[in-house]
Backbone bond lengths (Angstrom), bond angles and torsions (degrees), N, CA, C in turn:
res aa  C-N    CA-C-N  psi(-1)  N-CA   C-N-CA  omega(-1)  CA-C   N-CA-C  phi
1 X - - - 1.473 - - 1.524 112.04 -
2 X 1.344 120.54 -38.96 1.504 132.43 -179.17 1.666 101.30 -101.61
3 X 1.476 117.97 91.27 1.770 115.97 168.50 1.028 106.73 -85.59
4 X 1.344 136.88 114.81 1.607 139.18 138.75 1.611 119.68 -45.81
5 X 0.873 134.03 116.56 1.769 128.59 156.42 1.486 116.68 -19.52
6 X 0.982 92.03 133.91 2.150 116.98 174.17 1.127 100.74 -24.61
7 X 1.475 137.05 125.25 1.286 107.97 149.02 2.183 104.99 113.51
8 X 1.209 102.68 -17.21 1.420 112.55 -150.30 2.010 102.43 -140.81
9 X 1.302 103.96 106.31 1.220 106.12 173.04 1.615 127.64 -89.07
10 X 1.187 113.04 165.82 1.978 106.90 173.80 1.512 114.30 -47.38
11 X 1.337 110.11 -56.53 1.411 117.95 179.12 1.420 110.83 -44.36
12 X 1.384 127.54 -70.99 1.185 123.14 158.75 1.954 138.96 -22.19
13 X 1.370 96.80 -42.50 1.643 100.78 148.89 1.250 126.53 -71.86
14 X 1.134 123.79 -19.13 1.572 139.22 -155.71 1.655 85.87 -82.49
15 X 1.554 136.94 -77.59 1.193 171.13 167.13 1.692 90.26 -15.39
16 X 1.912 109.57 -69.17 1.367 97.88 176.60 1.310 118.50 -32.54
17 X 1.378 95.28 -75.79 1.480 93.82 -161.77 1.502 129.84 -54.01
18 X 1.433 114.34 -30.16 1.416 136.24 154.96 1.650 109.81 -19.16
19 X 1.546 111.33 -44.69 1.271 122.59 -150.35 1.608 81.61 -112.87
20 X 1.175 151.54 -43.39 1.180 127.14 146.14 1.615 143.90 -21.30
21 X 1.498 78.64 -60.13 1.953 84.74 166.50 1.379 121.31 -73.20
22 X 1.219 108.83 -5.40 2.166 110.41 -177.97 1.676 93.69 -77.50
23 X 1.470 103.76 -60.11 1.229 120.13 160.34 1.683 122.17 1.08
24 X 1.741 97.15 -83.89 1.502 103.83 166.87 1.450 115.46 -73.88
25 X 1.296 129.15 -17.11 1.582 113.34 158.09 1.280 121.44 -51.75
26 X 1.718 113.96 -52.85 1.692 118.68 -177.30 1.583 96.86 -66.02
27 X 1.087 145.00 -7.32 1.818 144.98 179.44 1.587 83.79 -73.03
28 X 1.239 100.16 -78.91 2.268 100.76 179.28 1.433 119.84 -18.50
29 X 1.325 100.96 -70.89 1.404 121.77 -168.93 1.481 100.60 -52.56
30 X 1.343 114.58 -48.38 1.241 109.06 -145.80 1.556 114.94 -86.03
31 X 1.642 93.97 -3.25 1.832 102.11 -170.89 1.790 107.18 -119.90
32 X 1.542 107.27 28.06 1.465 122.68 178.36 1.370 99.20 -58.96
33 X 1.304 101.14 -67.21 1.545 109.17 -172.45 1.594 133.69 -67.28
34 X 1.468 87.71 -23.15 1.735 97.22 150.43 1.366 149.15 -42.38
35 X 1.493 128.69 165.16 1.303 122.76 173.72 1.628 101.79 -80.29
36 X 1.006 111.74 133.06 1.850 117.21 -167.06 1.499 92.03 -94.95
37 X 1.848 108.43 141.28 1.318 104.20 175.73 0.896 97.56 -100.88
38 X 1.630 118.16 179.63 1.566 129.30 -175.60 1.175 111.23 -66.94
39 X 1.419 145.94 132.42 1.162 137.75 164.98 1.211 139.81 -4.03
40 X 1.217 106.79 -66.65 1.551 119.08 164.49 1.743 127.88 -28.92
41 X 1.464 81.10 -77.33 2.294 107.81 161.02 1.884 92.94 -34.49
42 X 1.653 106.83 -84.60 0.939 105.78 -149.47 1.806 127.08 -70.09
43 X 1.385 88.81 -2.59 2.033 93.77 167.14 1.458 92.47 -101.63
44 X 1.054 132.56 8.33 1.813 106.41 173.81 1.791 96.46 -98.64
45 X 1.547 125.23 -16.89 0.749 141.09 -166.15 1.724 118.92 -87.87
46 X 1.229 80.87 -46.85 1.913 87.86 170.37 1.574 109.21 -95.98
47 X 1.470 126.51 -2.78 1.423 115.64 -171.49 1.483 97.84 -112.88
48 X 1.189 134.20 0.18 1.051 143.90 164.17 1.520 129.89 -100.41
49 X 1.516 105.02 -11.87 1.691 100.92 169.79 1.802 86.99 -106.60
50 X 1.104 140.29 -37.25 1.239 138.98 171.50 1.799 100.52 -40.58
51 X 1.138 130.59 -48.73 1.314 143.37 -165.91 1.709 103.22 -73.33
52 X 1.389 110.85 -47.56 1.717 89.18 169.59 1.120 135.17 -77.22
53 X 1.851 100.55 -20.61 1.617 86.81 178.08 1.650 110.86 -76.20
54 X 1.281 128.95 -24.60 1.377 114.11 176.67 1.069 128.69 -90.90
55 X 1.575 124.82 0.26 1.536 136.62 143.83 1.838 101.61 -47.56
56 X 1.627 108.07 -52.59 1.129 106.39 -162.34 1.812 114.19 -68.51
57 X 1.272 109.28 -22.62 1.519 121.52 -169.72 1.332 99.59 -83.68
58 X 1.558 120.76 -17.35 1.777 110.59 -178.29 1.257 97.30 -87.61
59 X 1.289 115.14 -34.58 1.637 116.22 -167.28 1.638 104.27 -66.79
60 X 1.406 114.46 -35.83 1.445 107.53 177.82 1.686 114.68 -85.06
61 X 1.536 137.13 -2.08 1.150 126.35 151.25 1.263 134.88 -97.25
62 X 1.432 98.31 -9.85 1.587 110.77 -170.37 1.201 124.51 -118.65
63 X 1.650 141.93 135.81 1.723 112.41 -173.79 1.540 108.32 -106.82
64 X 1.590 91.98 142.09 1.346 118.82 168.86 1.888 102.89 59.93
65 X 1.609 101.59 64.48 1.438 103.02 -173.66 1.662 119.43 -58.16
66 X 1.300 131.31 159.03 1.432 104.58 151.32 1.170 112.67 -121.57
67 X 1.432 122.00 137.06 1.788 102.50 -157.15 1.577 102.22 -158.32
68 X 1.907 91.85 140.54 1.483 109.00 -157.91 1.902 109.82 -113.24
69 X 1.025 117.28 142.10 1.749 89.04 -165.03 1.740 70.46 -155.77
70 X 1.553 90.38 172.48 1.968 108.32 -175.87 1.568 100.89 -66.29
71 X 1.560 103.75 -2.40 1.220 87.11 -160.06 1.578 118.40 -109.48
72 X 1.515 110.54 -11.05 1.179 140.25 156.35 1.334 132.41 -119.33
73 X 1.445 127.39 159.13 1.406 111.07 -167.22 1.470 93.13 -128.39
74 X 1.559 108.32 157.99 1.651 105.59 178.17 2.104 87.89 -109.90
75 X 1.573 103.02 150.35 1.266 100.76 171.97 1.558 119.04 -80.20
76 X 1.083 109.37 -9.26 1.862 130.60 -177.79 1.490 112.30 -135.79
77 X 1.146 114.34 108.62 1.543 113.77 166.12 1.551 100.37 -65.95
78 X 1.215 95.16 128.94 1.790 128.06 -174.86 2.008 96.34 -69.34
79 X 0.812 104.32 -174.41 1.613 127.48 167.47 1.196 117.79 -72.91
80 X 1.949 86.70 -68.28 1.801 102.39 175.18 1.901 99.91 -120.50
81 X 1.274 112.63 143.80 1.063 116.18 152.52 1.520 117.61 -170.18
82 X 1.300 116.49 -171.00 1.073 107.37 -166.43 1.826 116.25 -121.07
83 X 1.182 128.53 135.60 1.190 123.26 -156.91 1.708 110.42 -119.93
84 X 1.242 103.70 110.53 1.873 83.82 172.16 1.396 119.88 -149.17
85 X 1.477 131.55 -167.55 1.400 125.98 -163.08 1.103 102.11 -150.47
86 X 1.438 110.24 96.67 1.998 107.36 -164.53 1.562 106.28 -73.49
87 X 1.303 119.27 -10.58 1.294 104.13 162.35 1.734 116.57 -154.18
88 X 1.058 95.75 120.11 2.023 100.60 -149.55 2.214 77.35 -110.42
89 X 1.455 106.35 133.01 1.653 112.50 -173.73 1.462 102.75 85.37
90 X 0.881 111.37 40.44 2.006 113.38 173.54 1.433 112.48 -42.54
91 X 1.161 119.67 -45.26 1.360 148.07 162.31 1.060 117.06 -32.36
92 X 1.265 110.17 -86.26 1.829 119.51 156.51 1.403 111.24 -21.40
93 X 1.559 102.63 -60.34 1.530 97.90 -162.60 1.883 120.52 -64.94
94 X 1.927 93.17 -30.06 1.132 90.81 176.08 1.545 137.42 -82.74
95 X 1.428 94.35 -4.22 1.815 114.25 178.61 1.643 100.06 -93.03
96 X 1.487 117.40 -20.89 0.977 79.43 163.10 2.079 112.32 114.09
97 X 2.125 82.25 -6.35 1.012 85.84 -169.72 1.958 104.35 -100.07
98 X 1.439 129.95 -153.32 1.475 131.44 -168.62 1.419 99.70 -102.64
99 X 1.216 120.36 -32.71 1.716 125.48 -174.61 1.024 131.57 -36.05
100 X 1.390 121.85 0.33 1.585 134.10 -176.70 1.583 116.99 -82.61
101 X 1.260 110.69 154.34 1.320 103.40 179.04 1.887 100.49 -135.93
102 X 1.093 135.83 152.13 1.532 125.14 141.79 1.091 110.37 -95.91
103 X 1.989 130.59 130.38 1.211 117.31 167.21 1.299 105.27 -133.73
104 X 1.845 111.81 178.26 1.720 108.31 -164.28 1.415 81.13 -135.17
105 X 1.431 108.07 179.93 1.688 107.92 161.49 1.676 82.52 -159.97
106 X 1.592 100.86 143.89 1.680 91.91 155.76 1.595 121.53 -112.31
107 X 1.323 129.59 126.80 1.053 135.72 -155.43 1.327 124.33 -92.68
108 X 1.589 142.76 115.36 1.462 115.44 -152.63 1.967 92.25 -138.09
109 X 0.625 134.22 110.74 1.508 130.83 -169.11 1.671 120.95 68.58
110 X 1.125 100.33 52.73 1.604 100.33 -177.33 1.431 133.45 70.64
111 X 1.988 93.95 -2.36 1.627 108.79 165.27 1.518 136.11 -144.95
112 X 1.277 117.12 155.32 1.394 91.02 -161.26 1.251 117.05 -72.13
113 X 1.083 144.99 158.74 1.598 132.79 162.17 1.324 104.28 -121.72
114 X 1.340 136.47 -2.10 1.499 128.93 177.04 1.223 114.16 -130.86
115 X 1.215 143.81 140.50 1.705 126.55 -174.88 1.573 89.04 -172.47
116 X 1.888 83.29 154.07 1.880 96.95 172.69 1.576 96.88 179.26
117 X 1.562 65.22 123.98 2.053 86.29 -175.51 1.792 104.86 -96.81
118 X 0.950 127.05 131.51 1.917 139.97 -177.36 1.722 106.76 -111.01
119 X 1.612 98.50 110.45 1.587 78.91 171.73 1.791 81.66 -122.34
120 X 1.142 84.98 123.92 2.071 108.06 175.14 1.352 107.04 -46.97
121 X 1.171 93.46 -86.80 1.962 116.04 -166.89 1.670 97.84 -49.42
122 X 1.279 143.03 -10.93 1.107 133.06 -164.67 1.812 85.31 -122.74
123 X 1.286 133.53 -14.02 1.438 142.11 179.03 2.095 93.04 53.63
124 X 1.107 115.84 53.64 1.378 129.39 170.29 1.676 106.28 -116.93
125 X 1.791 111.38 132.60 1.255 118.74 167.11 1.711 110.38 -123.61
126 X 1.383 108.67 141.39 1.648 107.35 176.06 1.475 109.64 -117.39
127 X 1.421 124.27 126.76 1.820 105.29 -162.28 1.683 80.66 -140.78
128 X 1.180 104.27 152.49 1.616 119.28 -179.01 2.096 111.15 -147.50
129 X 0.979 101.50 142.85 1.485 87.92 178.92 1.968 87.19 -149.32
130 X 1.190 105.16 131.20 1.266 126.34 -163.90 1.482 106.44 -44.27
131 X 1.068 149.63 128.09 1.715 157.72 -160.79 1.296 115.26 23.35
132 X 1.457 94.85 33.23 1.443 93.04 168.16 1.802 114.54 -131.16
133 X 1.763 109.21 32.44 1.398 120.73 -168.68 1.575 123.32 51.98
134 X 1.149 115.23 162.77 1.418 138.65 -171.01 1.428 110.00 -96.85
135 X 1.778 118.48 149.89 1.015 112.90 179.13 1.508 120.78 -151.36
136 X 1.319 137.71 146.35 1.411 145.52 -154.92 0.902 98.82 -133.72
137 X 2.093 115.33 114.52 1.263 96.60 179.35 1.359 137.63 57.47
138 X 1.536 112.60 30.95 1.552 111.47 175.41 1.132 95.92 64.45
139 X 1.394 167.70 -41.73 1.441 136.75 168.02 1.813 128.92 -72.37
140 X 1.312 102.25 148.62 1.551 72.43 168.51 1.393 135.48 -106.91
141 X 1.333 99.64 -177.05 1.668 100.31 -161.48 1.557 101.00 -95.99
142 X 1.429 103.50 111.77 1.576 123.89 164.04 1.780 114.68 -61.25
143 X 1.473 109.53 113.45 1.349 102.50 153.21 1.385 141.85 -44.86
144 X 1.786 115.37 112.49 1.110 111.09 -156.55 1.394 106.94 -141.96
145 X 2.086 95.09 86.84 1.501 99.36 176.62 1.430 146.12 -91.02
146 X 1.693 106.53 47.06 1.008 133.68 -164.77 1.234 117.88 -83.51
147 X 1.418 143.78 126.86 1.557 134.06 -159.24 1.522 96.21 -127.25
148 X 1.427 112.38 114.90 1.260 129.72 -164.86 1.739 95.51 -63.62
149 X 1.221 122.51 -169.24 1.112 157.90 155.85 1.444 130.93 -71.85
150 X 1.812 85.69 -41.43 1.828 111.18 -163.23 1.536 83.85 -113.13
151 X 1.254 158.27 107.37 1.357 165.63 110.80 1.309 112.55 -3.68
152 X 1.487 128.91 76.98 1.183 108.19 175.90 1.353 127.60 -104.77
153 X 1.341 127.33 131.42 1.465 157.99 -160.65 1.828 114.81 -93.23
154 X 1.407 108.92 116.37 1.072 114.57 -149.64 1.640 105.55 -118.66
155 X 1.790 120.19 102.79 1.639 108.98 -174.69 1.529 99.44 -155.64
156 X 1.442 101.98 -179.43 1.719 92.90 -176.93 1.566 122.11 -111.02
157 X 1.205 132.46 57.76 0.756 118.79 -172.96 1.726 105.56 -161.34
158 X 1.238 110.51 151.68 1.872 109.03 -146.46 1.437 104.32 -70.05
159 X 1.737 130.87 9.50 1.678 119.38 153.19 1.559 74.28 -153.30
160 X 1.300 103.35 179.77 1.599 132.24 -178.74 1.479 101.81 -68.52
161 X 1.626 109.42 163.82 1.536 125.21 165.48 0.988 103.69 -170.37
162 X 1.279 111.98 158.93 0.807 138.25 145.71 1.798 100.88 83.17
163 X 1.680 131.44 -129.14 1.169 125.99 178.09 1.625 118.37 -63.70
164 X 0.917 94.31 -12.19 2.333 112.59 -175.80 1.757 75.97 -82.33
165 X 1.764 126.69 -71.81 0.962 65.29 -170.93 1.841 147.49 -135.94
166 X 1.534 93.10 64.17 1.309 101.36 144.74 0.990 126.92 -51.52
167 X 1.456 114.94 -61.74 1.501 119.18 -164.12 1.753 115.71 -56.25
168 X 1.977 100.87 -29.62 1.285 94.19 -148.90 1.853 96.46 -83.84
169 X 1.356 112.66 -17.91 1.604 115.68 171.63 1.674 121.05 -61.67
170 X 1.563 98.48 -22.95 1.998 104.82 -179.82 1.045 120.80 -66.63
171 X 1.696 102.93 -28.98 1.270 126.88 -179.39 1.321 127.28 -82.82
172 X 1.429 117.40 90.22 2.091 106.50 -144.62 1.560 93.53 -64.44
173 X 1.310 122.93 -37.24 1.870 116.95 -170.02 1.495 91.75 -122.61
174 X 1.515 94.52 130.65 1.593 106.07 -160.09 1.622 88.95 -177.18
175 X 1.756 110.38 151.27 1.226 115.61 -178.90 1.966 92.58 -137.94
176 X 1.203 105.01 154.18 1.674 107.64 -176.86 1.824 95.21 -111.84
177 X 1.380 117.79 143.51 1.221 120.63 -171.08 1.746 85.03 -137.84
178 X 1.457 96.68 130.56 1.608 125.80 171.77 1.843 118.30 -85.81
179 X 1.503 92.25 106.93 1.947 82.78 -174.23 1.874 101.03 -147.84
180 X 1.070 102.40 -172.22 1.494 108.20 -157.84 1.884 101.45 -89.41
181 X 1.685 105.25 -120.16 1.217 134.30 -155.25 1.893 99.83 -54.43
182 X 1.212 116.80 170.94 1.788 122.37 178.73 1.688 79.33 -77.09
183 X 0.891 135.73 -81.50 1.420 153.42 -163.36 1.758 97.36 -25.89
184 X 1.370 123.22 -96.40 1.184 119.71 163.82 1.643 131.42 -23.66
185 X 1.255 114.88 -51.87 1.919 104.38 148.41 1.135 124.17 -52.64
186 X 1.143 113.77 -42.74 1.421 82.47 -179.51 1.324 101.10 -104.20
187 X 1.391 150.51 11.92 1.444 134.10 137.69 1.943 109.77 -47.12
188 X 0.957 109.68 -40.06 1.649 103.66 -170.96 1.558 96.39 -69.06
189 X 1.301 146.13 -51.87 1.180 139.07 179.46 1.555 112.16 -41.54
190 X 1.132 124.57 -54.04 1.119 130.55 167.62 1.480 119.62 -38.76
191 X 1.161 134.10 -63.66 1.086 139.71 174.12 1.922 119.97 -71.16
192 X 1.436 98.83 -19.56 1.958 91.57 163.15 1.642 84.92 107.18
193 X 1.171 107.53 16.95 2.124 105.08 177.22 1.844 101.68 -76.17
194 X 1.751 80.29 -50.13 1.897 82.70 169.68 1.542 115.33 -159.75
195 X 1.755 111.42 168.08 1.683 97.46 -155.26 1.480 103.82 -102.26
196 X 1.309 133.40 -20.50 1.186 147.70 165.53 1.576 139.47 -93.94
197 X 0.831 143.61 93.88 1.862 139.64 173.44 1.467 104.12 -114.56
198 X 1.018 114.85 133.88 1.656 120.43 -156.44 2.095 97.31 -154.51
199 X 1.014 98.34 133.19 1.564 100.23 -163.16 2.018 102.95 -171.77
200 X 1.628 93.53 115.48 1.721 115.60 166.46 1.030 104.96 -109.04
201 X 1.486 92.85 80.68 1.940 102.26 157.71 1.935 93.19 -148.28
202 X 1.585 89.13 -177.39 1.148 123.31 -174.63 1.610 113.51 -95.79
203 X 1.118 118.52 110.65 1.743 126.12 -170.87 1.339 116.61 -135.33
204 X 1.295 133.28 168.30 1.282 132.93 178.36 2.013 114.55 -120.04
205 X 1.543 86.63 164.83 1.622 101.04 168.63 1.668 92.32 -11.33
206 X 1.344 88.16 -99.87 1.605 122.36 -154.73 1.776 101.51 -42.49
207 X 1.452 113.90 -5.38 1.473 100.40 179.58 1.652 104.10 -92.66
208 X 0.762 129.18 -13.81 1.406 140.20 -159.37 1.638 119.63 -129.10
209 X 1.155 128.39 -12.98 1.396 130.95 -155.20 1.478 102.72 -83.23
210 X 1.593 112.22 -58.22 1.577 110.71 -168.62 1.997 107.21 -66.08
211 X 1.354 99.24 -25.98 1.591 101.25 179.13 1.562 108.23 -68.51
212 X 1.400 138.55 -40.58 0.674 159.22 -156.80 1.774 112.52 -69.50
213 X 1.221 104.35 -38.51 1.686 121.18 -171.97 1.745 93.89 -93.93
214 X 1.172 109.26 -39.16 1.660 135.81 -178.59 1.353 91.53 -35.15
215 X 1.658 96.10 -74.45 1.793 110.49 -175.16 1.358 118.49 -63.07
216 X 1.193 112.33 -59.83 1.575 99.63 178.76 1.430 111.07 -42.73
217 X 1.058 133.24 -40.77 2.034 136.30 -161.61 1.373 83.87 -49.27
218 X 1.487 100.41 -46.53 1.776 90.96 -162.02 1.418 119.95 -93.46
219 X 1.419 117.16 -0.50 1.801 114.32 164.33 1.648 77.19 97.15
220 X 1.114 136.50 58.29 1.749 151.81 141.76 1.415 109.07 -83.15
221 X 0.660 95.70 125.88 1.939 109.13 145.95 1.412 127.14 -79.22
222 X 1.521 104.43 117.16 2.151 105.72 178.27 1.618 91.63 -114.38
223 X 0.907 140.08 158.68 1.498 142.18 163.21 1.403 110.34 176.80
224 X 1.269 103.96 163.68 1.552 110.87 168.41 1.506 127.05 -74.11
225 X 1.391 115.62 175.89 1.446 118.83 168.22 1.330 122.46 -25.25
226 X 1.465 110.57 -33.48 1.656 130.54 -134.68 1.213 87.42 -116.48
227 X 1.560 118.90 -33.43 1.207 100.00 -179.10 1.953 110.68 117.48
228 X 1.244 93.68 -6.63 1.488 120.72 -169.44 2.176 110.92 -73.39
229 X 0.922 123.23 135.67 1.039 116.61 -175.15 1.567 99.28 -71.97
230 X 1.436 115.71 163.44 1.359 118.87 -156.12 1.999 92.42 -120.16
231 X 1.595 104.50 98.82 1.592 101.90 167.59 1.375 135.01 -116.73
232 X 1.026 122.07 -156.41 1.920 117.65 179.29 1.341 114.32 -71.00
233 X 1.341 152.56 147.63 0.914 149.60 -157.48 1.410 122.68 -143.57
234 X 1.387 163.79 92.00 1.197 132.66 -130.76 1.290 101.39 -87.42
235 X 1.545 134.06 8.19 1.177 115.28 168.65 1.480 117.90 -109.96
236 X 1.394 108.80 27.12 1.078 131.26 -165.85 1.600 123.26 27.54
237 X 1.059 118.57 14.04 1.463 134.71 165.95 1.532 136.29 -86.91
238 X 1.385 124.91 92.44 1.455 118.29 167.42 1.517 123.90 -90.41
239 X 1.147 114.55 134.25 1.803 114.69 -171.31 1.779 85.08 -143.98
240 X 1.278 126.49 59.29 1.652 121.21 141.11 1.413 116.45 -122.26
241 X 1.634 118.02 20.13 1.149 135.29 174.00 1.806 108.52 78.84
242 X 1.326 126.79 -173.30 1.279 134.61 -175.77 1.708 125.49 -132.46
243 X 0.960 113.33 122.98 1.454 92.79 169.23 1.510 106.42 -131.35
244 X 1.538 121.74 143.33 1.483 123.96 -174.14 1.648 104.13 -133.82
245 X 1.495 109.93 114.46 1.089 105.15 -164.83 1.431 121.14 -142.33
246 X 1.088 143.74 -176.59 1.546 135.59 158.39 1.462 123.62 -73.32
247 X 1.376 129.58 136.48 1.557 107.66 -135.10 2.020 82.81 -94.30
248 X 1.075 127.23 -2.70 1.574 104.21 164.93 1.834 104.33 -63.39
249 X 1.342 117.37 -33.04 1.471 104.71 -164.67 1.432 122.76 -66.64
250 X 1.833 96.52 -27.33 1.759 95.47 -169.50 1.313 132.66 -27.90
251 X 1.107 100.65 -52.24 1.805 122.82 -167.01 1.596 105.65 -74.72
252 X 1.209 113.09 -40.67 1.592 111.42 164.28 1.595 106.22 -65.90
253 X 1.059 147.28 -80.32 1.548 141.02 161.66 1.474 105.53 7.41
254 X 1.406 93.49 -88.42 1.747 117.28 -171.30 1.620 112.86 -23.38
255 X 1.878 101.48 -55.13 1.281 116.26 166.52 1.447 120.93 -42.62
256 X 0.959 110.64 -64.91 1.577 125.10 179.72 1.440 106.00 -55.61
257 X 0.826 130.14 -52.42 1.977 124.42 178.27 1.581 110.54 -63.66
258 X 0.923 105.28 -30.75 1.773 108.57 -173.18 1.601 102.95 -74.88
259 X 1.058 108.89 -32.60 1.977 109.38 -175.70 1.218 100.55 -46.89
């Protein structure tokens, strides 16, 4: 379903982009000492030169890509194409902090079957290819439906609010862990970093897609508020919030929001 060009293996794309995202790390680093633009300026600025070079890196492994990013829109969702977010935690990136991730997914019937989230500054990769498991760092990620003791709760911001933290008070032994981008939370769930990320907001495709295939590889739970599995949308917009979790927790969650 996913052909690479003659000559040119996955790993080998993997590496590009790798070297893409160092790329936009040395952009960070390198504009500390700078006059900082306003937000606005400066994410149209870094998510848009971030955006050609990895338009440009699909176009050189892949033929005749079709490809959808925050930063362009297709007027027809294609069959197959490819979807990504050259810089998912803009925020992060622009304060200055590691929380960023770049991720891609390639999309082939309304789902992803290939995905890989890059967070640079943390030198962490998350890659998934549809029934064929998830992987961290070149190893893979073992299903691990083990429900700690210590509950740990996964959001960005330096204590809980808001629906985190509801959840995180239900939970009498529970620890709150501080991290960046939607993408990167819920990449760490996936891998056993943490068992909960829980979030009522409004997000898109491209924020959620490569995590999404990520989790399932590994027997995760992505869904909505409701409880709803989380899919493609042609307006590429979800606003019933997210929750990504370990699939013993769902039903305890679920419980807890409905009160």
């Amino acid at each position: 379903m996913l052909k690479i060009k003659k000559g040119y293996k996955i790993c080998d794309f993997e590496s590009e982009i790798k070297k893409i995202g160092k790329k936009i790390y040395h952009w960070q680093k390198k504009r500390k000492h700078k006059k900082i633009l306003n937000f606005k300026k400066f994410k149209l600025q870094a998510d848009l030169k971030a955006d050609i070079l990895i338009k440009k890196c699909i176009k050189k492994f892949f033929d005749k890509p079709s490809i959808l990013s925050e930063e362009n829109r297709l007027n027809k969702l294609s069959k197959k194409f490819w979807l990504i977010d050259p810089i998912d935690g803009t925020r992060s990136y622009y304060y200055n902090f590691k929380g960023f991730v770049t991720q891609i997914s390639y999309i082939h019937n309304g789902k992803p079957i290939y995905a890989l989230i890059y967070a640079p500054a943390l030198n962490k990769i998350w890659t998934a290819y549809l029934n064929s498991g998830a992987y961290f760092n070149k190893k893979r990620i073992i299903q691990n439906n083990r429900i700690r003791k210590q509950i740990r709760i996964i959001d960005n911001y330096p204590s809980p609010t808001g629906i985190t933290k509801i959840i995180k008070k239900k939970f009498t032994r529970s620890k709150y862990i501080e991290s960046g981008s939607i993408g990167l939370k819920a990449a760490m769930v996936s891998n056993d970093s943490a068992d909960i990320f829980i979030k009522d907001i409004k997000f898109k495709d491209w924020d959620i897609m490569p995590a999404l295939l990520i989790n399932n590889e590994v027997g995760n739970i992505v869904c909505d508020l409701d409880g709803r599995e989380i899919k493609l949308s042609k307006g590429l917009k979800k606003n019933k919030g997210l929750i990504v979790c370990k699939k013993k927790l769902r039903s305890k969650i679920l419980k807890i929001i409905k009160k």
